[in-house]
N, C-alpha and C positions, 0 to 999 in steps of 0.2 A: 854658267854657274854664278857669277858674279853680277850679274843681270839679275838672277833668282834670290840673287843673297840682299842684294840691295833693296828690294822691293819690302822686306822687313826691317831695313835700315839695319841689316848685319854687312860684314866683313867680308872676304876672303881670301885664303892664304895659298897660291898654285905651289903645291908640291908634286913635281914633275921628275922622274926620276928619269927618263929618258926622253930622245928626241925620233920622231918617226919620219922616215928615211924612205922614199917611196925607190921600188927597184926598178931599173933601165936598162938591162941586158939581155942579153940574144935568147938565152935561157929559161930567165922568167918570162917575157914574152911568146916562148914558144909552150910552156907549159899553160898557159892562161890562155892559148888558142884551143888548147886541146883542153880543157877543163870543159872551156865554152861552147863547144860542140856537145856535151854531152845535155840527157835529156833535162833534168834537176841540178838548177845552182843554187850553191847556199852561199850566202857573202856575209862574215861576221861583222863587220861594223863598219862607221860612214868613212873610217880614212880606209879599206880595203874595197871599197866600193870608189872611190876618189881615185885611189891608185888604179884599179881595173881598170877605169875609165883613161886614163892616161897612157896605158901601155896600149890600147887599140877600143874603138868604141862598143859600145855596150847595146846591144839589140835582139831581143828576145827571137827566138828563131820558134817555128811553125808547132805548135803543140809544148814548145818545151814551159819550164814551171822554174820560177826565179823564188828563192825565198830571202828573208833577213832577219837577224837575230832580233830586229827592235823598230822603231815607228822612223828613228833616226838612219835608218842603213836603210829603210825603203824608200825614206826620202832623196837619199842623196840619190839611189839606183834610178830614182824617176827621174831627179835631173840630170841624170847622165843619158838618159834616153830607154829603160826598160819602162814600159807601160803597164804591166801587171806583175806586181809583188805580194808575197804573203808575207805578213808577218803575224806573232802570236800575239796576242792582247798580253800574255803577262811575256813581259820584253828579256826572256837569260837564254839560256842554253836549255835549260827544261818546260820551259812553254817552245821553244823550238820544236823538240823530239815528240813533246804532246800533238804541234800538226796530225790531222789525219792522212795527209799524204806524204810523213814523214815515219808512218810507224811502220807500217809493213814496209821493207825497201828490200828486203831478198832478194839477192841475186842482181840487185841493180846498181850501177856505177854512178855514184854521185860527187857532182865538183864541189870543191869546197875551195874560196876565194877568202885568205886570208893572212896571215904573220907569222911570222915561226913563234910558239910559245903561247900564241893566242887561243882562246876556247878549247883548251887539252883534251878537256874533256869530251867535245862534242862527234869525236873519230872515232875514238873507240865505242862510243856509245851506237853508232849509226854503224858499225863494222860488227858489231855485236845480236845487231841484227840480221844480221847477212848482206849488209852493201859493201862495195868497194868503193874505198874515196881515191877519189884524182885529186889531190892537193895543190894549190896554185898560191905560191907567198907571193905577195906582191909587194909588199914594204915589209922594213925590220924595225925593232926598235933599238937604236942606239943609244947605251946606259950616259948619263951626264951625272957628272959629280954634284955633290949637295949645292944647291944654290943657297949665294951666301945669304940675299937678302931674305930668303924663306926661312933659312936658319936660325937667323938673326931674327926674324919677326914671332917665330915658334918660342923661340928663349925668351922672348920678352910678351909672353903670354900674360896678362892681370884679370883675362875679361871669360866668362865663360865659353867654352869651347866646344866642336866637334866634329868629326873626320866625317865626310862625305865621300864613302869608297863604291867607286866604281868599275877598280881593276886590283883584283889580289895579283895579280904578277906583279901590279904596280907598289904593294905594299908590302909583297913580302922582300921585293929587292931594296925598300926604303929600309924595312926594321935591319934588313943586313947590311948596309953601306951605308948611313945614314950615322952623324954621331950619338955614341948610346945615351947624351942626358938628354939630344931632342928626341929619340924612341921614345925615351921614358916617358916626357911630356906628351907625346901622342898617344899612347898607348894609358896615361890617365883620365884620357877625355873618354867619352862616349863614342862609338863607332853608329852611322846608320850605315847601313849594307845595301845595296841594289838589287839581290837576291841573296836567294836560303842560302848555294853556295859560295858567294864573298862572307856573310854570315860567319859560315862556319869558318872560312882560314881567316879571320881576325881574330875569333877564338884561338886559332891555333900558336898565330901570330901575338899572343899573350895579351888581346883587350875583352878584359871581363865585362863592360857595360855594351852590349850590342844590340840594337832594334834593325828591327827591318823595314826598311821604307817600301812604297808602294811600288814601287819601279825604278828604272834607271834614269829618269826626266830631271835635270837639274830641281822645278819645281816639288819633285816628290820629294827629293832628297832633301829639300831644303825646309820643306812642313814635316819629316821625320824629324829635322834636325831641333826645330824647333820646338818639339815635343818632347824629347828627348834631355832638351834643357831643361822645361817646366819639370822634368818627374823626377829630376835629379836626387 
């Protein structure tokens, strides 16, 4: 992102609300064996693809169908060693369920590699069809208190702004732990969104000016962003 931000000669500000904690026990490990046996994985993003890979190696078995939430999670699964990934051209959880070999699932048992908390939505969705998900956490996120120097740089805001959100778990644990005159200030700027559903919980999460950027690509977010300043 700061790659993406610099290339406009912008800024940027990491607000990181937690630290992600890859898991190493006998438990998870045995569950992410058993995920991976089955015929359909689905791995939500590059640190649970990182993790997979770390708990036992990653190699597509004879017929079976690997998918990933985004261009980023099929990258990392290639260089962990899966050779054939799907993912959707528009990168969330609903160009996910759009796959055609994601919408009939009836009756089928599908792995799901991923975080506690992560993609809430994408179980019931895919359960609502008629699959069974094997769920496989392979890292948590551990909450970290306000970093001061983010705090410190949000408060002394003079220049115009704007939130490039990529994870509503990640914002809505910000708008609540977070001190409420930096909320306030975040929640004045402009949100771009990485999809219709971040969208909406910044809505919720009390930011009225909200666009939606083209996808979750540092570079999308960062030509949302800076359109979003021009229309101010």
């Amino acid at each position: 992102m700061r790659r993406a931000a610099r290339r406009i000669d912008a800024g940027c500000i990491a607000v990181s609300p937690w630290a992600l904690r890859p898991r190493d026990d006998a438990g998870s490990r045995a569950r992410l064996r058993d995920a991976l046996a089955l015929p359909k994985v689905i791995v939500t993003s590059p640190a649970a693809a990182r993790a997979a890979a770390a708990l036992q190696p990653l190699r597509a078995g004879r017929g079976q169908q690997w998918f990933a939430v985004g261009a980023g999670t099929a990258a990392a699964l290639r260089r962990a060693g899966v050779a054939e990934v799907s993912a959707p051209a528009r990168m969330d959880t609903e160009g996910l369920l759009d796959m055609p070999d994601l919408r009939d699932v009836s009756d089928q048992c599908l792995a799901l590699v991923t975080a506690p908390g992560g993609r809430g939505e994408l179980a019931p969705a895919l359960e609502a069809r008629g699959a069974t998900i094997l769920r496989a956490d392979v890292y948590e996120r551990v909450p970290l208190p306000p970093a001061p120097r983010a705090v410190q740089a949000l408060r002394a805001l003079v220049v115009p702004a704007v939130v490039a959100l990529s994870s509503g778990e990640a914002l809505t644990h910000v708008c609540a732990t977070w001190p409420p005159d930096v909320v306030a200030r975040l929640r004045a700027c402009p949100v771009v969104a990485a999809s219709d559903r971040l969208a909406t919980i910044a809505r919720d999460q009390g930011f009225t000016r909200v666009h939606r950027a083209e996808g979750p690509r540092p570079a999308q977010l960062v030509a949302a962003a800076g359109q979003a300043v021009r229309i101010r």
